[in-house]
N, C-alpha and C positions, 0 to 999 in steps of 0.2 A: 394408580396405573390403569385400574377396568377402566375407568370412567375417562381418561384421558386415550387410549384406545378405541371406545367407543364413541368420543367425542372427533376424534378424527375420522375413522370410518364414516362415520353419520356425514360430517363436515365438507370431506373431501369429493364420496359417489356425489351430495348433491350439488357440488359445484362444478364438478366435469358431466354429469348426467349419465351416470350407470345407476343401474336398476341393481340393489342388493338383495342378494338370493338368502344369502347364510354365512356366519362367520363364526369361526374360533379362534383364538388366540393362546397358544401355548408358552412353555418358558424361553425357547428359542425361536417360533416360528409360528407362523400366521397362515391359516386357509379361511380363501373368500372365493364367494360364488357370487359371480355377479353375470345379468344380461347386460350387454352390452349394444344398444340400438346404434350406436354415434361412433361405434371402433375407436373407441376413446381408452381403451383399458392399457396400454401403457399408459400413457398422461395418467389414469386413475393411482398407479403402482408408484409411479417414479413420484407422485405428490402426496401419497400419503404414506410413503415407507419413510421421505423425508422428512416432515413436518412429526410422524411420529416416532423419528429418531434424535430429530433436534427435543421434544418436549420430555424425550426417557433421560437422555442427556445431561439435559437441564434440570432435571427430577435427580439425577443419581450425582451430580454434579464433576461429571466427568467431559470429556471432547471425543472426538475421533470417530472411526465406524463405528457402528452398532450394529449393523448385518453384513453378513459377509460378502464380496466383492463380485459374488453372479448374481444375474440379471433376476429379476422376480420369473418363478415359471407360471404361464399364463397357457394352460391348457382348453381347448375348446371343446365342447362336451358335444358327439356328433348327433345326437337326439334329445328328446324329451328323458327316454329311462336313463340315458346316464346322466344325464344332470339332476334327477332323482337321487339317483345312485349317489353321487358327486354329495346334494344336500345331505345325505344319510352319513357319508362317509364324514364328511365335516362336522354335524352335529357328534357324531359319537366318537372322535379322535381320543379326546380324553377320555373316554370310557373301553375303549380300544386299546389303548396304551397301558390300562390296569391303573390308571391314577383317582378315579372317581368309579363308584359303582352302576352313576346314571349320568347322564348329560344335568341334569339339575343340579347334581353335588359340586359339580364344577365351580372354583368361586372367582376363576377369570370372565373375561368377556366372550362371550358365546351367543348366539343365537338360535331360544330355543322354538321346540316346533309350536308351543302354545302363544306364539309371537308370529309367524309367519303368516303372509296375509291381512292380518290387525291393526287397527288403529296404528300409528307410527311412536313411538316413545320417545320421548323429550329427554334429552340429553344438555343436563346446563355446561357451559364453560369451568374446563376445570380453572380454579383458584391463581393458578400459579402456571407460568409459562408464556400461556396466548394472552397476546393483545388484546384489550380491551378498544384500542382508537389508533389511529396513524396509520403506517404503509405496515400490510401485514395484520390487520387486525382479524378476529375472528368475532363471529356472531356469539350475544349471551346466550344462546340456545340453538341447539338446530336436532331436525327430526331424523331419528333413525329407523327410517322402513324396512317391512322382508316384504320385496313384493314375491308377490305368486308368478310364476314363470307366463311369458306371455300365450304357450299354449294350452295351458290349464286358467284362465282368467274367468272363464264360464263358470269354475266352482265356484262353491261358497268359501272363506276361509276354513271352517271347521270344517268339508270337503276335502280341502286340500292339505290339511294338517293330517286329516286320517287317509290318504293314500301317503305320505312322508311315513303316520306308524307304521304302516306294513313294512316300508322298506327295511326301519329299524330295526 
């Protein structure tokens, strides 16, 4: 399931072209921070709520919804500190919620801050589900970046990881 989440995630911002900020994944529900240059964040929502509700589906071997029937809330962060704010609150949900003691104990799919900024991480095709060829196939790999916000690009990664701890 991480890997099939974070294989759409990855999959999905780079085919519509959002910029991914931070994500978590919980047992019911998903927070993602993404820049958005192309106001493409519905298309990003409605194609990857999809595709990752056909692959849980297909995984749990059931039909039907898998999220419930409102729209994804897509909130717009009106500066830099709350979309700070916004990474902080994402990253530590599950530690927020009393289910993990750090964001690292988490053994879903998350994005932690010793990732943001960094090299991008290789996410292979999970096994089962996606297409390998034909109408609908998916790539054997694709990268999953946290870019740094466009107006913090001036840091360094390790910069911009430790203004994210303070928030913490």
């Amino acid at each position: 399931t991480k890997q099939a989440v974070c294989y759409c995630i990855a999959h999905v911002a780079n085919r519509v072209g959002v910029e991914l900020l931070g994500f978590i994944c919980m047992s019911n529900h998903i927070h993602l921070l993404i820049h958005d240059p192309q106001g493409v964040a519905p298309r990003f929502a409605d194609e990857l709520f999809g595709l990752l509700a056909r692959a849980m589906n297909w995984h749990r071997r059931r039909y039907g919804s898998l999220w419930d029937n409102r729209k994804a809330s897509i909130i717009e962060c009106a500066d830099l500190d709350a979309a700070l704010k916004s990474l902080a609150y994402v990253i530590a949900n599950a530690t927020a919620a009393g289910l993990v003691r750090g964001p690292k104990q988490w053994p879903g799919a998350i994005s932690l801050v010793k990732q943001l900024g960094n090299e991008p991480t290789i996410i292979k095709r999970p096994t089962v589900f996606f297409r390998k060829e034909g109408k609908g196939c998916c790539p054997e790999q694709v990268a999953l970046t946290l870019h740094i916000p466009p107006e913090l690009r001036h840091l360094s990664p390790r910069q911009y990881q430790d203004q994210v701890h303070e928030i913490l």
